[in-house]
C-alpha positions in Angstrom: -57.0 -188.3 245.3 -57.9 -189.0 248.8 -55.8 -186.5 250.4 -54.1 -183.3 250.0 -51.1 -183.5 247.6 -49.2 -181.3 249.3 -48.0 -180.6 253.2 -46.9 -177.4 255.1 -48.3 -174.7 252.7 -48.7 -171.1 253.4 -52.8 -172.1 253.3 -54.0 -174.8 255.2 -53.9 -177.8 252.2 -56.6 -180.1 253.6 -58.9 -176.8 253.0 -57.6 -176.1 249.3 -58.0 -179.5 248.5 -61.9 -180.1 249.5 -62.7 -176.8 248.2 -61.2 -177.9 245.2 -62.8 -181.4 245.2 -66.5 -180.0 245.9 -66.1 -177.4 243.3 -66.0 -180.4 240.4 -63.6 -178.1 238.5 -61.5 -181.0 236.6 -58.8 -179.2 235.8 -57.6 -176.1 236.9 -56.4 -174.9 233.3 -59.9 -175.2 232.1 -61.6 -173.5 235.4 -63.8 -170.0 234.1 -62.8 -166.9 235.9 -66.1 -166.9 237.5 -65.6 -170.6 238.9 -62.0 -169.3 240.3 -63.0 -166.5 241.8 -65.7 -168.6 243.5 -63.5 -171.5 244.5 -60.7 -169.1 246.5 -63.6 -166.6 248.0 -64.5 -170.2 249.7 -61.2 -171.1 250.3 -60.6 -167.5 252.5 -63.7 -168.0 254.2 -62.5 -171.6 255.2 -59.3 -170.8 256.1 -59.8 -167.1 257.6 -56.2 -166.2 254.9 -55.8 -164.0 252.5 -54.9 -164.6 249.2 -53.3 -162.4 246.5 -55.8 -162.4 244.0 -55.1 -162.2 240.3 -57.4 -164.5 239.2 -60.2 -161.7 238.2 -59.5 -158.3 236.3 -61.4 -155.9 238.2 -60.8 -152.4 238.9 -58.6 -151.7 242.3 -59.3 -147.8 242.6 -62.6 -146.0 243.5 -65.0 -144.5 240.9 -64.3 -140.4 239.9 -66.5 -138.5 242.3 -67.7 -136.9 239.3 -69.5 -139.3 237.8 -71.2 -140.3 241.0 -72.2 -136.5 241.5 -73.6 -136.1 238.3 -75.2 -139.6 238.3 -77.3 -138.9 241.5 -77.7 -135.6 240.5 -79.7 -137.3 237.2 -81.7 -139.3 239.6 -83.2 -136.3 241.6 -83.9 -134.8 238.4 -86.7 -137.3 237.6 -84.5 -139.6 234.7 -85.0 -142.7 237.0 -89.0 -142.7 235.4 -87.9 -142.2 232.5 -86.5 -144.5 229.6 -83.8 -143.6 228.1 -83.6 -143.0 224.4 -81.5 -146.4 222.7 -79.1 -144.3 220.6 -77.9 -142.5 224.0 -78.6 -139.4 226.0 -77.4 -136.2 223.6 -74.5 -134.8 226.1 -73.1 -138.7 226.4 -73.3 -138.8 222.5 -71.1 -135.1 222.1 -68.4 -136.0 224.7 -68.3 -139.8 223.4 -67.1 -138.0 220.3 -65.3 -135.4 221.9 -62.8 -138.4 223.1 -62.1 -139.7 220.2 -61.1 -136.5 218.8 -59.3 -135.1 222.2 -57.8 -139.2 222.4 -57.4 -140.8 219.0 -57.3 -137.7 216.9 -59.9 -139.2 215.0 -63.1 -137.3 213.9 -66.6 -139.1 214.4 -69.9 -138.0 214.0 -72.1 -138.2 217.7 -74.7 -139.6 215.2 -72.6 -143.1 215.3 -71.3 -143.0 219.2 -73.9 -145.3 221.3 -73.3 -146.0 225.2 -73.8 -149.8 225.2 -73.9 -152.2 228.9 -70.2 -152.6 229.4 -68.1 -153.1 226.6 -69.4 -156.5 226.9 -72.9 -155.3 225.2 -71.2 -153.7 222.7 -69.3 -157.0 221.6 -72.6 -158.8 221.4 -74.4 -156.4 219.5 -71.9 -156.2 217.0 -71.5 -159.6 216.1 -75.4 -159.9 216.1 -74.9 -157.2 213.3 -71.4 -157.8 211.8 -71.8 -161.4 211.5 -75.0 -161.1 209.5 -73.9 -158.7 206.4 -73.2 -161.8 204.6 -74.6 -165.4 204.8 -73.0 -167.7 208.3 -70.8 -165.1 209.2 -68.1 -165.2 212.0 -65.7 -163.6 213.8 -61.6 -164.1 213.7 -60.0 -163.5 217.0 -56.3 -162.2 217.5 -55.7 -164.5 220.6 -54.5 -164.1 223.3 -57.9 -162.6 224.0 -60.9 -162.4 226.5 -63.1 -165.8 226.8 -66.5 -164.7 227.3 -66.4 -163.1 223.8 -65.7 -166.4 222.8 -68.7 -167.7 225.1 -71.1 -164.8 223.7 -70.5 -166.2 220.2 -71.3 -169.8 221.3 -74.6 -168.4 223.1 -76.3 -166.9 219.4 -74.7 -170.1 217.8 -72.0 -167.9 215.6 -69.0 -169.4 214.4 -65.2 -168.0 215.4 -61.6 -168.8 214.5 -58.4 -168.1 216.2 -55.0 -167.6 216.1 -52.2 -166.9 218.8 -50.7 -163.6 217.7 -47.5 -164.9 219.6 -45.3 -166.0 216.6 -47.2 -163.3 214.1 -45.9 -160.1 214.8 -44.6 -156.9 212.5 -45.1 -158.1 208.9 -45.3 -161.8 209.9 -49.2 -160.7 211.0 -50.1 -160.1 207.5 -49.2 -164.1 206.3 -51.9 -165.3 209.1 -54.5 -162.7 208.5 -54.4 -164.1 204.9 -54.6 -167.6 205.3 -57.9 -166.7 208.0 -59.8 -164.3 205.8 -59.0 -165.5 202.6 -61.0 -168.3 203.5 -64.5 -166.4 203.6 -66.0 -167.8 206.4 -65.4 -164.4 208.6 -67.5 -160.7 208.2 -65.4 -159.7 211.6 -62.0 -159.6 213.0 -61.7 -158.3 217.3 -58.6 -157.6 219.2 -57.8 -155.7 222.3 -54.8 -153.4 222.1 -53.1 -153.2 224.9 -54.0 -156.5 224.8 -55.5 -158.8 227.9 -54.0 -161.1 229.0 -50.6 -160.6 227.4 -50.2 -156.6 227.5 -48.4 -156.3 223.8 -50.0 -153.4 221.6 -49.4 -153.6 218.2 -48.0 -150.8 216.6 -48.6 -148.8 213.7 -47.2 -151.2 211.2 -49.4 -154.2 212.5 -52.5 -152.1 212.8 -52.1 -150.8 208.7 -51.9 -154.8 208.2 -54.9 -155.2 210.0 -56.5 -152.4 207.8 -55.0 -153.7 204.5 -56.3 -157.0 205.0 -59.4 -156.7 206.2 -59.9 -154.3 203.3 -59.2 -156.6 201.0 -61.6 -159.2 202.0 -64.3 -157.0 203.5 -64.0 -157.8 206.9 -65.4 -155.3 209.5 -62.6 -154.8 212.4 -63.8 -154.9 215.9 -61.8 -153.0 218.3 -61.5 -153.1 221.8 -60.3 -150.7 223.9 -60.7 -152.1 227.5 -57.0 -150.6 228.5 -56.9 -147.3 226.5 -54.2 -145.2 226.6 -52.9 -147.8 229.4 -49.4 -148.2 227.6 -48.0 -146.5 229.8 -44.4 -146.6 227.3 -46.0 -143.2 225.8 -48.4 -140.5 227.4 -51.1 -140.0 225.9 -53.4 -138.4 228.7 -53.0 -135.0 227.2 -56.3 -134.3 225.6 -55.8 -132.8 222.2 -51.8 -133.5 222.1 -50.0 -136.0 220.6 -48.7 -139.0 220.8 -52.6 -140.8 220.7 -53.8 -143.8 221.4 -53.0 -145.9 218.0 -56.3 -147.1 216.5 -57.5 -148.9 213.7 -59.8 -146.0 212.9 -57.0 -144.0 211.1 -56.2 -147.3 208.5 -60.2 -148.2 207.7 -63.3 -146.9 207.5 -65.1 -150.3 208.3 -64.6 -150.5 211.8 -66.1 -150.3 215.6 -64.4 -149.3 219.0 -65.5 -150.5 221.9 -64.5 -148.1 225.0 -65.0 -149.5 228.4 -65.5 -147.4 231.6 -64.7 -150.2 233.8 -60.7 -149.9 233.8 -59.7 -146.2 232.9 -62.3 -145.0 234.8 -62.9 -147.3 237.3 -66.7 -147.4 236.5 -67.6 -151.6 236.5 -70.2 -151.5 238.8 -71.9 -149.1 236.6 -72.0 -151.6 233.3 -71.6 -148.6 231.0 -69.1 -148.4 227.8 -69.1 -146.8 224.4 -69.5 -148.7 221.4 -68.3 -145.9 218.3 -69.1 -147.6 214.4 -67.1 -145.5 211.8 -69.8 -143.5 209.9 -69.1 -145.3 206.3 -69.9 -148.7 208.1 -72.7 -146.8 209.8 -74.7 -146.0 206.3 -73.6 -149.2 204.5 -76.7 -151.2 203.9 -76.9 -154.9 203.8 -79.7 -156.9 202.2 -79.2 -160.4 205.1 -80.0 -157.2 208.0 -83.6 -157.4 207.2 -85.2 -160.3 208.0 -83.4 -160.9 211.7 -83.0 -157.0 212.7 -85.8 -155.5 210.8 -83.2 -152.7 208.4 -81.0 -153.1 206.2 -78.5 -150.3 206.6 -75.8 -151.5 209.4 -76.8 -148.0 211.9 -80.1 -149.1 212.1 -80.1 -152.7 212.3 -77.7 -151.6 215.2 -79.9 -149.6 217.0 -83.4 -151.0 216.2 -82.4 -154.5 216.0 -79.6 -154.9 218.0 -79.5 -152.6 220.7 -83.6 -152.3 221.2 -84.0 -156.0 221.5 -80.5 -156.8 224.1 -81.6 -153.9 226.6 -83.9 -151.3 224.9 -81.4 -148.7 226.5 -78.8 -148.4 228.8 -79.3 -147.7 232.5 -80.3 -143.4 232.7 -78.4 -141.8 235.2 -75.3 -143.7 234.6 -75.4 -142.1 231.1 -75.1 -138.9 232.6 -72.2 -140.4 235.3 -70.6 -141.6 232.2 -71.0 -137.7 230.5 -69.4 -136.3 233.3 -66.3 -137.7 233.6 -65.6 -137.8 229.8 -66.4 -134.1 229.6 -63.8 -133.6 232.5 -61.2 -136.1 230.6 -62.0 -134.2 227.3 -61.5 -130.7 229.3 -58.1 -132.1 230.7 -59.3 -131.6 234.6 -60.2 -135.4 235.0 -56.0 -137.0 234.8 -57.6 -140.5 234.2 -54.7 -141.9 232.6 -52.8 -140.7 235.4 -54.9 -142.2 238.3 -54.2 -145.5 236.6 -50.7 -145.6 236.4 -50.8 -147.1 239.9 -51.0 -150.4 237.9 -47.6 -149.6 236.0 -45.7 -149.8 239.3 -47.6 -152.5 241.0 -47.1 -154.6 237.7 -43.2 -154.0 237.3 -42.7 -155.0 241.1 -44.6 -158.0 241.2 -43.1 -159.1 237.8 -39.7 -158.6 239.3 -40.6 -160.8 242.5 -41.6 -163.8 240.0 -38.6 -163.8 238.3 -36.4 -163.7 241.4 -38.4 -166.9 242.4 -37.6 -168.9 239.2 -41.0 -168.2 236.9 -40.5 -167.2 233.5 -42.6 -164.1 231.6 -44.4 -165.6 228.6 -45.7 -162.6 226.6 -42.1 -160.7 227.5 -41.4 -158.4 224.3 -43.3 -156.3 222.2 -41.7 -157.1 218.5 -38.2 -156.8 219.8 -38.9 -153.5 222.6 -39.5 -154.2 226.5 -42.9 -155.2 227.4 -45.4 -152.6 229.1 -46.3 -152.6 232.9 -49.6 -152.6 233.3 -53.4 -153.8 234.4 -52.0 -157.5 233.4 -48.5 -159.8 232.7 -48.2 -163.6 231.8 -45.7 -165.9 233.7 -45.1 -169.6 233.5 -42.9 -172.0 235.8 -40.3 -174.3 233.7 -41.8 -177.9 233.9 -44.6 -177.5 235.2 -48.1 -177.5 232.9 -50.8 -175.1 233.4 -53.1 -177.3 235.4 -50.2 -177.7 238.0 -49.1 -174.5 238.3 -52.6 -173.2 238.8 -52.7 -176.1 241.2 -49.8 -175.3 242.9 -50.4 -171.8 243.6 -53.7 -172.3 244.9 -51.7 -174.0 247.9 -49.7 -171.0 248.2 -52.2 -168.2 248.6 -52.0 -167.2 244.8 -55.0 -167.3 242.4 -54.6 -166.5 238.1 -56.3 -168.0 235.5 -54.7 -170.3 232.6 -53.5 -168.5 229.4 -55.1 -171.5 227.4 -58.5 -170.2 228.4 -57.6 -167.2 226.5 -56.9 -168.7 223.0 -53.1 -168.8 223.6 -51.3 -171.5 222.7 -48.6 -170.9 225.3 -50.6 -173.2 226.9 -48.4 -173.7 230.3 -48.8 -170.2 231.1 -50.9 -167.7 233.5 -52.5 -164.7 233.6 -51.9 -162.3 236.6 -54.1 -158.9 236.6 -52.4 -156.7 239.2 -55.8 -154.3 239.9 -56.6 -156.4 243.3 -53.0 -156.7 245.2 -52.4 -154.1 247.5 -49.0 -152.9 248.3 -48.8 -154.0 251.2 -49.3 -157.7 250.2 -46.4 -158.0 248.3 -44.5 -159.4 251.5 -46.4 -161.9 251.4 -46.7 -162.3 247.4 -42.5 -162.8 248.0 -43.0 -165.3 251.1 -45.4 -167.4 248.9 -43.5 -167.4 245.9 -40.2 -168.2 247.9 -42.1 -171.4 249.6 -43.8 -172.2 246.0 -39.4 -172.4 244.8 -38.4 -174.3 248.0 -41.0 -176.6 246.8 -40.4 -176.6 243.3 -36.8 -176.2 243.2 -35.7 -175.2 239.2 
């Protein structure tokens, strides 16, 4: 196109359109995260606007005071000329294990709790290690899902399979676990729960599929717990009380968890998570470990193979920032669950002002019960495909990424995190939507 497809948007079109155009994305329901949030941080310096940005999941609240305190603390304690020790500082390791107990009801060992870079680490490592107990190796995703697990598996040349969860839930989930596993070709299975982008959680029912399943075909489940306890349908940020944040951990004992810091606690900048392996998967030994990771039991390919040769460690002092504040959530004096329920309200308002305006909810039940508000919701527009809504949008001062970049078939659709709007956009989230209808009238 030579010139802007649209006229008399709330952001200057000519603007959108070269930005666009010089960023060689193709289409905009193929555009990375990374590329989107490039493209609009241009397009606001161009244009001197605003935008309500949805595009990126990031936390919107600051870091526990806390964990900064003890993390500087650490650093005039000498630990900056130090290296840490690979399996984890010892106090990180207790209260690691600590929150599973206070959080999941679930007993683990400290022995088998490891603080990884970002839950992002954790995945890497443990398809480094799960993918190799058996010959080619690969992992099954539950889609919808997050794309740069996807990407990490295409970097170490490991195979993966998907499937869109959408049409597969309650009892349904068991028929297309079956025809995925029975097939042999996977050691893994990884899904997030509450799940990003579409916010279902799968229940107790699904997760005893999962378990069941997996079981039968020897399949190690991955997993991650980006959002926990961020169902916000139940409380569960009473340490040591009931209800808990369902896990797969009370169906199998061949699983991992992954347990980011980056959303509950508001600790991305610090690239710390947890990665916890079940301690029968932890002693199991596999003879393929030995000549890539150096062991053959799965703990110690983790730690010596794995973990030693992605970062020999992570960063020191924000082990100890890290200890801190899961001490304080474990002792009940750190609410964390509670800080985060900002999300809940921000997510139920802006959902309500994109349904006034004519968009539809994609991901809108949760098998039969009212969908969660949370960190993240889906929303399409009726006739309209992903690249032109994304499109579109960009016009009107609104950035999300496309669901099909997340493995979901619903391929028309968008993902909105909620984390960067403030409150006191969302006059102008309504006056861009309302000018994105007059436009698009349904």
């Amino acid at each position: 196109m030579s010139h802007a497809p649209y006229a008399d948007t709330p952001i200057h079109s000519e603007t959108v359109f070269n930005a666009i155009t010089e960023a060689g994305i193709p289409s905009m329901a193929k555009a990375g995260i990374r590329e989107l949030v490039s493209l609009v941080n241009k397009i606001e310096q161009g244009t001197g606007e605003h935008y309500i940005r949805m595009e990126m999941g990031v936390p919107g609240l600051p870091a526990p005071e806390i964990g900064i305190a003890a993390e500087a603390e650490a650093l005039r304690n000498g630990v900056g000329s130090k290296y840490p020790m690979i399996e984890g500082v010892p106090s990180l390791k207790q209260e690691i294990s600590r929150f599973c107990k206070q959080f999941l009801n679930v007993n683990i060992t400290p022995e088998t709790c490891f603080p990884t870079v970002g839950a992002a680490q954790g995945a890497l490592a443990m398809f480094l290690v799960g993918n190799r107990i058996r010959e080619q190796g690969g992992t099954l995703f539950i889609d919808p899902g997050f794309p740069n697990q996807k990407r990490q598996l295409a970097m170490i040349n490991q195979s993966w399979g998907s499937f869109d969860v959408y049409n597969y839930r309650g009892e349904a989930l068991r028929d297309a676990l079956e025809e995925h596993l029975s097939t042999g070709q996977y050691t893994t299975l990884l899904y997030s729960n509450p799940n990003n982008p579409a916010w279902i959680c799968f229940d107790h029912q699904e997760l005893q599929i999962i378990a069941e399943v997996t079981k039968k075909y020897d399949v190690i489940v991955i997993e991650d717990l980006a959002y926990f306890g961020m169902d916000y349908r139940s409380d569960y940020s009473v340490p040591g009380e009931a209800p808990y944040q369902p896990s797969i951990a009370h169906y199998t004992d061949q699983y991992a968890l992954l347990i980011s810091s980056s959303k509950v606690f508001s600790y991305a900048g610090q690239r710390i998570g947890s990665m916890v392996i079940s301690e029968a998967l932890f002693k199991r030994s596999f003879p393929t470990l030995k000549a890539t990771l150096g062991n053959e039991q799965f703990g110690k390919a983790m730690v010596f193979g794995a973990l030693h040769g992605l970062s020999s460690g992570v960063t020191h002092s924000t082990q100890y920032g890290l200890a801190a504040m899961l001490k304080a959530a474990n002792d009940g004096t750190l609410p964390f669950l509670n800080m985060t329920k900002v999300y809940e309200a921000r997510a139920a308002k802006m959902k309500q002002l994109f349904v006034e305006h004519g968009f539809e909810i994609v991901y809108d039940n949760d098998n039969g019960e009212p969908l969660s508000d949370g960190f993240y919701f889906t929303f399409a527009y009726p006739d309209m495909s992903g690249d032109e809504l994304l499109t579109a949008l960009l016009y009107h001062g609104i950035s999300a990424i496309s669901l099909a970049n997340t493995g979901s078939k619903q391929i028309n659709g968008a993902r909105a995190c909620v984390s960067q709007v403030r409150d006191e956009q969302l006059t102008d989230l309504e006056n861009r939507l309302a000018a994105f209808q007059k436009r698009f009238p349904r």
